[in-house]
N, C-alpha and C positions, 0 to 999 in steps of 0.2 A: 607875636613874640611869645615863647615857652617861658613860662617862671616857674620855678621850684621852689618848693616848699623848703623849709629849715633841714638839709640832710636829707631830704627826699630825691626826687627823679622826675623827672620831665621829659619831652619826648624828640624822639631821637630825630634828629634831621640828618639826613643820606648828601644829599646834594650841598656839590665841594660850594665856598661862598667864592666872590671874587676875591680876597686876601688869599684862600688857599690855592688861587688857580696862579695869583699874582706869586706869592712863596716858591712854588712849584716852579715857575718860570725863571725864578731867582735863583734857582739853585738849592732851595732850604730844603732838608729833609722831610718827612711829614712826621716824624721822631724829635721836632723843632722844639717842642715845649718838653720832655723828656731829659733830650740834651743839655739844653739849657740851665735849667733847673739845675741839675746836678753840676756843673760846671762851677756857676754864680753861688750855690746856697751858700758858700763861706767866705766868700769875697771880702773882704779888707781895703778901706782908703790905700792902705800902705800899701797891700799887694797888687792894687788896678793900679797904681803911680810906678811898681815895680815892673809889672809884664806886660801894661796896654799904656794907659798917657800919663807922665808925669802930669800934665794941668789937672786933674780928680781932684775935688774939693769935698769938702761935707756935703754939699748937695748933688751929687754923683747920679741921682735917679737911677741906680741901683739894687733892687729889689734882693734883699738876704732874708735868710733865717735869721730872726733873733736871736743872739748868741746868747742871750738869759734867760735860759729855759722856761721858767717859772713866770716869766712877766707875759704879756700882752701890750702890742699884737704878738701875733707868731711870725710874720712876714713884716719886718720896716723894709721902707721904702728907700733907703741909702745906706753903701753898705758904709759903717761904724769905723771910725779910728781905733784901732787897738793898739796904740802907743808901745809899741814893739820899741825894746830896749837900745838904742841907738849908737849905744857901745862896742853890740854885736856887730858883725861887717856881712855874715851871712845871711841871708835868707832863713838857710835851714836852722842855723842857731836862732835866731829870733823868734820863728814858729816854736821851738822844743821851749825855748826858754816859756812863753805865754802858756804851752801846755803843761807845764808841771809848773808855774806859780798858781794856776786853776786845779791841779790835780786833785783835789780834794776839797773844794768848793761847789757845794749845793747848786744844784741848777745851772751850772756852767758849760756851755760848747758841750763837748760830745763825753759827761759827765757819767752816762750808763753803759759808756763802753773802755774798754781795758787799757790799759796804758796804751800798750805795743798798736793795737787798732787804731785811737788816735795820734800816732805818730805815722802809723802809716799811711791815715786817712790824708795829713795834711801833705805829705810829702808826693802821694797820686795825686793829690791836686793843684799842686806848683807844676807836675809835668802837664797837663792839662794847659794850666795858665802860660807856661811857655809856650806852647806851640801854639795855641790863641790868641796869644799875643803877639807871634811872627804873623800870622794870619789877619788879624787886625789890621797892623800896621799897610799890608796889601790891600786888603777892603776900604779902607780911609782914602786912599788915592784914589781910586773910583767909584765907589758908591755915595750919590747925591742924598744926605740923612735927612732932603725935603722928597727926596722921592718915594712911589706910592709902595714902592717895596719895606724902604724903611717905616712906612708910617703903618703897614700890616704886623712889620715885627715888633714893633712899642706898642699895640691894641694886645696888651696880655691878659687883658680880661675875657678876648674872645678866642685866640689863637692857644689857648690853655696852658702857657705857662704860669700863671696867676695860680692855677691848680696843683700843677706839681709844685708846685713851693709850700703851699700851703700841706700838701698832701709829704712833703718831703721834712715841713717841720713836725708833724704829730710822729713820724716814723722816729725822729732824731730824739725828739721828747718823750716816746712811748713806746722803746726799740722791744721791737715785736707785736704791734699793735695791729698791724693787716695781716699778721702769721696765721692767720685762722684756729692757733692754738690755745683753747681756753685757760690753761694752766697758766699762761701768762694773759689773755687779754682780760679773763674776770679779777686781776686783781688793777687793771688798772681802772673798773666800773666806779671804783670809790676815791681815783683820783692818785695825784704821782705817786708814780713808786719806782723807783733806781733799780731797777731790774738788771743785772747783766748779764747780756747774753751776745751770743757773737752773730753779727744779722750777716745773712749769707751777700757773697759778690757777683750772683746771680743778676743777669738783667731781671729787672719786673715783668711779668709776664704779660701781656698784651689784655687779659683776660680783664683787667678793671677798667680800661680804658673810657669805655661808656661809661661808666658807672663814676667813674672818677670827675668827667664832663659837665655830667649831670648835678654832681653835688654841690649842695649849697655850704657854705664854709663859713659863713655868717655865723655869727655866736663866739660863746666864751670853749674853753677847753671840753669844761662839765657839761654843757649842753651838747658837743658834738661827739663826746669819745662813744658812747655807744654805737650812733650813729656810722660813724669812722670804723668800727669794729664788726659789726653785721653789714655793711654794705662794700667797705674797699679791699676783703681778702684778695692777696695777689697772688700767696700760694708763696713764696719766696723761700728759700730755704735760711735755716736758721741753727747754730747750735747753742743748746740751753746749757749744757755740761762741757765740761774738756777734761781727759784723762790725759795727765800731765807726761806718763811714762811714755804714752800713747804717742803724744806730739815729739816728745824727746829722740823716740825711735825711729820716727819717718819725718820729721821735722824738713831735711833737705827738699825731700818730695812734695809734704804742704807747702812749703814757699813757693814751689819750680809751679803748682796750681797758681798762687795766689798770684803770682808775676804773670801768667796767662789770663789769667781774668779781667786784673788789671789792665793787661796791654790790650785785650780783646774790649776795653771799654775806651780805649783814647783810638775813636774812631776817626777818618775823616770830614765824615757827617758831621761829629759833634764837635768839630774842631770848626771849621766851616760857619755851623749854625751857630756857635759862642762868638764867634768874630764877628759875624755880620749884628750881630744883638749887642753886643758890647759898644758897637760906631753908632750905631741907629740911636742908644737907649742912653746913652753918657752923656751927662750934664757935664761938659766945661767949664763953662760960666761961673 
């Protein structure tokens, strides 16, 4: 067995295990832990009861991003009741409502990025959740959640979802923190800083992937951010400034991108791979 150091590197194993040959066989993409991550990191009791099984409980075994920035862990293990106002009837009102009573609350959800971003961020991931949660629903009918397939997609300490989560709360907490740009990641050496900037809708580039594997997550914030900083550059693109006339002027054109990006990310893959992780990995009980 390899062990890594705090933030270090350990050595690479080539040869797939039987979980990845078993996944493989299943249908799962090898972009498993990737997809996933991104899918699940803001998951809600209310929203798994909305788009996968109304039975979700507080004990859901659900792994999110902490939606309180500032606390520890970075990753709880169930995603959280966010007591969405019940008066609302929509989805989408209920989301906008939780985002602007947080709009201006310290360490809150997605707090260093701009209104418009997080309104669009939640609204990409209710279409996400729709269509994994039509997909669920088909997976549930025949997928055995004692079978050896299901028990490889709940091992997320190995199959690395454990890591992108982990890797997908420092980004959320410290937007711009793999940009490999010092002008923002030396100032987060000394700890938060509400940085806004607009993190690009670029896939992650393949290029950490190792590196991402290998790293140890262990520790508080302070102990990992450099660490975080010199080892998981993705290269991602990212805008520090906006030139307001700029967007006014071709505004229709950056949307008609951003709705391409978007749709080029609600893949089948990752539709697939959320569904089959959501039946395996869901506390009923």
């Amino acid at each position: 067995t390899m062990v890594a150091a705090k933030g270090g590197k350990k050595g690479r194993v080539v040869k797939k295990t039987t979980c990845e040959e078993t996944m493989e066989k299943g249908g799962i993409s090898d972009a498993f832990a990737k997809h996933v991550s991104h899918a699940i990191h803001s998951l809600t009791i209310e929203d798994i009861r909305m788009y996968f099984n109304k039975k979700a409980g507080e004990n859901n075994n659900i792994p999110v991003v902490n939606p309180r920035l500032r606390d520890q862990p970075r990753v709880i293990d169930n995603a959280p009741m966010m007591g969405y106002d019940k008066e609302f009837h929509t989805d989408g009102m209920k989301h906008f409502d939780v985002i602007m009573k947080g709009v201006n609350m310290d360490g809150w959800r997605l707090n260093s990025f701009e209104l418009l971003e997080r309104l669009s961020h939640v609204f990409h991931m209710s279409e996400i959740w729709v269509e994994a949660g039509k997909k669920y629903k088909k997976v549930a009918k025949r997928l055995d959640r004692d079978s050896e397939l299901c028990a490889c997609v709940r091992d997320i300490d190995n199959n690395g979802l454990a890591k992108y989560l982990q890797l997908t709360a420092f980004q959320i907490r410290y937007p711009g923190i793999t940009s490999g740009n010092t002008t923002i990641t030396d100032s987060y050496l000394g700890g938060f800083l509400d940085y806004h900037i607009s993190y690009g809708l670029e896939e992650r580039p393949r290029n950490i992937v190792d590196a991402l594997m290998n790293f140890d997550f262990s520790g508080s914030d302070e102990e990992l951010i450099r660490d975080v900083i010199e080892n998981l550059v993705d290269d991602a693109g990212y805008e520090e400034e906006h030139d307001a006339e700029e967007e006014m002027a071709h505004s229709r054109e950056h949307w008609e991108w951003c709705v391409g990006m978007l749709k080029g990310l609600l893949t089948p893959e990752l539709i697939y791979d959320t569904a089959v992780f959501m039946h395996c990995q869901m506390n009923l009980e």
